[in-house]
C-alpha positions in Angstrom: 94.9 110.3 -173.9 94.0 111.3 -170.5 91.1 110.4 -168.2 90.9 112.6 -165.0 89.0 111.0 -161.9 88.2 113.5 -159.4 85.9 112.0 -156.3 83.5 114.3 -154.8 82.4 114.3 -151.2 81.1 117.8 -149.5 83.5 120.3 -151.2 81.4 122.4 -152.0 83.8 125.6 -151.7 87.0 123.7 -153.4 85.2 121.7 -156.8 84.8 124.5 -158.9 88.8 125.6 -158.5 89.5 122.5 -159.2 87.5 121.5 -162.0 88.2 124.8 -163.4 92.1 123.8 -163.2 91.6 121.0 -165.6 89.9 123.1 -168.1 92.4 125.4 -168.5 95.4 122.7 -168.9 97.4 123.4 -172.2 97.0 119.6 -173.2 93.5 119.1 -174.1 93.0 115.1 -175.1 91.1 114.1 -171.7 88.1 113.2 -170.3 86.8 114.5 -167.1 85.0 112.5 -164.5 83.5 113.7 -161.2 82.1 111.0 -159.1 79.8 112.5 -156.3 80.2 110.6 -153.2 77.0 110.9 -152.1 77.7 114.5 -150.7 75.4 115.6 -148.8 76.1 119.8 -149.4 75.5 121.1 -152.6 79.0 119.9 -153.8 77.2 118.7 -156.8 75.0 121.2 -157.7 78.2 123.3 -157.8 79.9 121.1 -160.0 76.9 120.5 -162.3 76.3 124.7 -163.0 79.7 124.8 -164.0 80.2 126.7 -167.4 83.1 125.0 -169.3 84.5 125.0 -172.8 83.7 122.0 -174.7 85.4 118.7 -173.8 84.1 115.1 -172.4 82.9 115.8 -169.0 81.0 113.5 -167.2 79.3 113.8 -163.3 78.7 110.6 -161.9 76.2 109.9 -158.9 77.3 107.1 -155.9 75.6 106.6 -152.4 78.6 107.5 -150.5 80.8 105.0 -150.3 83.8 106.1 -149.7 86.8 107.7 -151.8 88.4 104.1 -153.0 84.9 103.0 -154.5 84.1 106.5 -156.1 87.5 106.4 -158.2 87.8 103.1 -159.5 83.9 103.5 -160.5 85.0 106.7 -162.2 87.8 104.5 -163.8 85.1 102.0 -165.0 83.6 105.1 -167.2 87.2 105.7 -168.1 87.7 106.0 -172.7 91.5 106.9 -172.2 94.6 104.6 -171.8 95.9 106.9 -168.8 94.1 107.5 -165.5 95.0 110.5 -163.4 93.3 111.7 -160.6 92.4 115.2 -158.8 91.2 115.4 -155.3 88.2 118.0 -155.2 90.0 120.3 -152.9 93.2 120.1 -154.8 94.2 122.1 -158.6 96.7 121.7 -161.1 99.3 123.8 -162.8 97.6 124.5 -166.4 101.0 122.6 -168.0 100.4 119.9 -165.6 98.9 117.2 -168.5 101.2 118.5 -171.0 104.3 118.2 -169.1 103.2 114.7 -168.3 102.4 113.3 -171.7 106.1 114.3 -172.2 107.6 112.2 -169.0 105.4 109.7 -170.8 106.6 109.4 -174.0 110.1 109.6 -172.8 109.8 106.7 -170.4 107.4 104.3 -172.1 108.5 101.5 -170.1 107.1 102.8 -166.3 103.8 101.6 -165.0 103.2 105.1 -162.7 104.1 108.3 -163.4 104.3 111.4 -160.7 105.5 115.0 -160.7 106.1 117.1 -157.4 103.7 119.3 -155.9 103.1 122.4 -153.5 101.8 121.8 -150.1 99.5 125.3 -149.7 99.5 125.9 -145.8 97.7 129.4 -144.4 97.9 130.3 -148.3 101.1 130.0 -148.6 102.8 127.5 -151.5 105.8 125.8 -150.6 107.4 123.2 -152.8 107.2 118.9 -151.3 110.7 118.2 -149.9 110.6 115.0 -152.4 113.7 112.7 -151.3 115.1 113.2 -154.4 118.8 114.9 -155.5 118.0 118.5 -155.9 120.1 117.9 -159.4 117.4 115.5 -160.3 115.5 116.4 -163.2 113.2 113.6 -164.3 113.1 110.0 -164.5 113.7 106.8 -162.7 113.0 107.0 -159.0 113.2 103.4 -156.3 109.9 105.0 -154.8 110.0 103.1 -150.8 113.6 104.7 -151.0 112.7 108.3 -151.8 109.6 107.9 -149.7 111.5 107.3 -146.4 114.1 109.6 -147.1 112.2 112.7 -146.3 108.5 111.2 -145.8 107.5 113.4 -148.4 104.8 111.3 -151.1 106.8 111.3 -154.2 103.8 109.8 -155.8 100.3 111.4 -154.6 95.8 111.4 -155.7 96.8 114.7 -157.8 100.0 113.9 -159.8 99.8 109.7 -160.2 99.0 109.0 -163.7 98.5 105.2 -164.4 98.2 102.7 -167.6 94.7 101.8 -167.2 95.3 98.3 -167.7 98.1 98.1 -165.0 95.6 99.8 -162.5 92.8 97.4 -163.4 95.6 94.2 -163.1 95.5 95.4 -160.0 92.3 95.9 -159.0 92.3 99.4 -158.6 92.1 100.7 -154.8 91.1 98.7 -151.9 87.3 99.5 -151.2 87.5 98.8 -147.6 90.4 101.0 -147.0 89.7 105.1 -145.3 93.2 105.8 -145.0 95.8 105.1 -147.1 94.4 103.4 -149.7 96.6 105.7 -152.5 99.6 104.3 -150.9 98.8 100.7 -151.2 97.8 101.2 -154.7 100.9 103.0 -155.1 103.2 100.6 -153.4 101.5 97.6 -155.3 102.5 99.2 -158.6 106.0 100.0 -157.9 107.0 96.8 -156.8 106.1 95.5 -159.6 106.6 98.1 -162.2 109.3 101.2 -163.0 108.4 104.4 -161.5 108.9 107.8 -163.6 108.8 110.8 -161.8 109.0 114.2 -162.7 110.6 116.9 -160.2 108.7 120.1 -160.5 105.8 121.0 -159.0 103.2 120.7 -161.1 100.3 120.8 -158.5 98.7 122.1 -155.2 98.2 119.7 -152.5 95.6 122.0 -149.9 95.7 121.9 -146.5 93.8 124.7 -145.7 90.8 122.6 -145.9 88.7 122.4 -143.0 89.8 119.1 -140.7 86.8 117.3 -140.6 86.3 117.3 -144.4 89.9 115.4 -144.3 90.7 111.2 -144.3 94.4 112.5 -142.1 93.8 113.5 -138.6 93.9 111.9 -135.5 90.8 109.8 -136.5 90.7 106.5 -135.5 90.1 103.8 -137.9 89.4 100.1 -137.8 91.7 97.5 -138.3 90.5 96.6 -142.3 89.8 100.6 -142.9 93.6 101.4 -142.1 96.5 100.4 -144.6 99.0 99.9 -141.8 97.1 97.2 -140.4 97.3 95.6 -144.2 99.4 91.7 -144.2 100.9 92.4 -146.8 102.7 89.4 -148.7 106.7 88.7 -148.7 107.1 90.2 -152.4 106.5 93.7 -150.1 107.8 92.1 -146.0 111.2 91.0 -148.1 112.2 93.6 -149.7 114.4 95.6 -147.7 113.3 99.2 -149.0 109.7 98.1 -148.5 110.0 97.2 -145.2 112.3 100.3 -144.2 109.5 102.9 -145.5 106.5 100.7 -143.8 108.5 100.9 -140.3 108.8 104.6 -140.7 105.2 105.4 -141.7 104.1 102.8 -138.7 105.7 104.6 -136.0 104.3 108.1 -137.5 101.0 106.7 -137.5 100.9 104.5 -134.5 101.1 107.0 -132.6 97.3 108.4 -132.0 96.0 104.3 -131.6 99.4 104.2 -128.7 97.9 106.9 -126.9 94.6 106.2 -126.9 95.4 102.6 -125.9 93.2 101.0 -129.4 94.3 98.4 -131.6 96.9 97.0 -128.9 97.4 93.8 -130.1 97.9 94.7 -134.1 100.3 97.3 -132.7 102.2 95.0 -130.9 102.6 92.9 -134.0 103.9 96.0 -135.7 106.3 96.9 -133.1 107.6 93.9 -132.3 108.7 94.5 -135.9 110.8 97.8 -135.5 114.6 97.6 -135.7 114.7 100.6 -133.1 118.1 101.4 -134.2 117.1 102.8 -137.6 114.5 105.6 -136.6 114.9 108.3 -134.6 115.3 108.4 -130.9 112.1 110.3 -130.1 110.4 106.9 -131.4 111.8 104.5 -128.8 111.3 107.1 -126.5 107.6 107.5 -127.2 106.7 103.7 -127.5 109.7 101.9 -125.2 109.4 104.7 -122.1 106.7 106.8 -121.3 103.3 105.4 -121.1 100.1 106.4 -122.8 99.3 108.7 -119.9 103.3 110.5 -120.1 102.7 110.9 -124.0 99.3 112.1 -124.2 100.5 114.7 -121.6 103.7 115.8 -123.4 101.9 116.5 -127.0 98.8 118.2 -125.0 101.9 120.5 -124.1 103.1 120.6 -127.1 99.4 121.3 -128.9 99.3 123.9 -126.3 102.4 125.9 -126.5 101.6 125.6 -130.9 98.2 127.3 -130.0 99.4 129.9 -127.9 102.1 130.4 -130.9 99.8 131.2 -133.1 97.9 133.4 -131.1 100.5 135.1 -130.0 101.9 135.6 -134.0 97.9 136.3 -135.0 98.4 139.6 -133.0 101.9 140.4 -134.2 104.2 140.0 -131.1 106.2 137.9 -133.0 
């Protein structure tokens, strides 16, 4: 039923946790698929010693190519009529398929499918603050609307499950996109399509994982590489939830290209764009008042007084 995608790029210390995770799931009609990336540690070698009980499990070889290219090449090996994917770093509950299959076959009609997730920060689990009713159990979600509410991803690379024909309508993920190329796949689907989520945590997004193995950061990428920098058509500009959510993730992720003075004239465009009115006040206050040089100062303060935090709890004062 199932075909599990999991890109590999120099995880050497997270891919066996992970692959293990899909192993063990309750629900055992899948097929798994590890792409390597081109890594250039022995992510692979890891991977490939692996001793598993008996089920389809492929390992794929790229040059690296990046994380958009390595899944929908693992989607072209894909048997199953349901893609899902697994970041290498990341693991599922074991119910995780089985719980899915169920949303599934109780809401035929969606194109996407999510579950919630725990964020794991200094090994500690704590559930994604998914913009959804705390009463909600599963179904039906407006995903730009439950997106902005709390900017928590209601859908996510570890608990997105797809109809494999929807995803290759669509032409899978963008290959020339670094970051944020599982929201435009996402956001392409649900305009389009009903979105079935599930809310309970069903998986472990890590962020424990060292910084430079990670596509978030303060990284700056080019223009085509970014998905904020995307034209995106009036079925997405006009639809007021759309462009609510895009506004809100723009003005998070402006930010670093502000300060460092890059990409000026696409992040005019953007800006020019903001109804100032609807986002919080420290926004207009970054972007309308202080300059680059003011704002770069204040969050060196604040990166400073987090570190000395830190230190401070690391020897128990606090």
């Amino acid at each position: 039923m199932f075909s599990v995608i999991i890109p590999l790029y120099n995880k050497a210390p997270y891919i066996e946790k992970a692959i293990r995770s899909v192993a063990a799931q309750t629900f055992q009609e899948f097929e798994l698929i590890v792409v390597n990336d081109g890594s250039t540690d022995n992510s692979f070698e890891v991977a490939q010693s692996l001793q598993l009980p008996t089920f389809n499990f492929q390992l794929s070889t790229q040059e690296n190519q990046g994380v958009s290219i390595a899944r929908n090449n693992g989607v072209k090996l894909a048997k199953f009529d349901f893609i899902t994917f697994l970041d290498a770093d990341d693991w599922w509950a074991p119910t995780f398929l089985e719980e899915m299959k169920g949303l599934i076959e109780q809401f035929p009609e969606a194109g996407i499918y999510g579950a919630s997730y725990y964020t794991v920060k200094n090994a500690v689990n704590r559930q994604a603050n998914i913009g959804v009713d705390k009463r909600f159990d599963k179904g039906f979600i407006n995903y730009c609307k439950v997106y902005a509410k709390t900017m928590y991803m209601p859908l996510t690379s570890i608990t997105a499950i797809i109809k494999k024909t929807i995803f290759e309508s669509e032409n899978g993920f963008n290959p020339q996109l670094k970051l944020g190329e599982d929201f435009d796949l996402w956001v392409r689907i649900a305009i389009k399509y009903p979105v079935a989520f599930l809310n309970k945590p069903l998986a472990y997004y890590n962020q424990d994982v060292v910084l430079e193995n990670r596509a978030v950061g303060s990284k700056l990428y080019k223009a085509h590489e970014h998905m904020l920098f995307i034209k995106y058509d009036k079925s997405f500009t006009e639809n007021a939830d759309f462009d609510f959510l895009f506004q809100r993730l723009a003005l998070y992720g402006l930010l670093d290209y502000f300060k460092a003075g890059a990409m000026k004239e696409e992040t005019k465009v953007i800006l020019s764009k903001i109804d100032w009115d609807r986002h919080e006040k420290k926004y207009y206050l970054y972007y309308k008042v202080l300059s680059p040089w003011l704002l770069n100062l204040w969050f060196g303060i604040l990166d400073q007084a987090y570190l000395l935090k830190q230190s401070i709890r690391k020897k128990g004062l606090i």
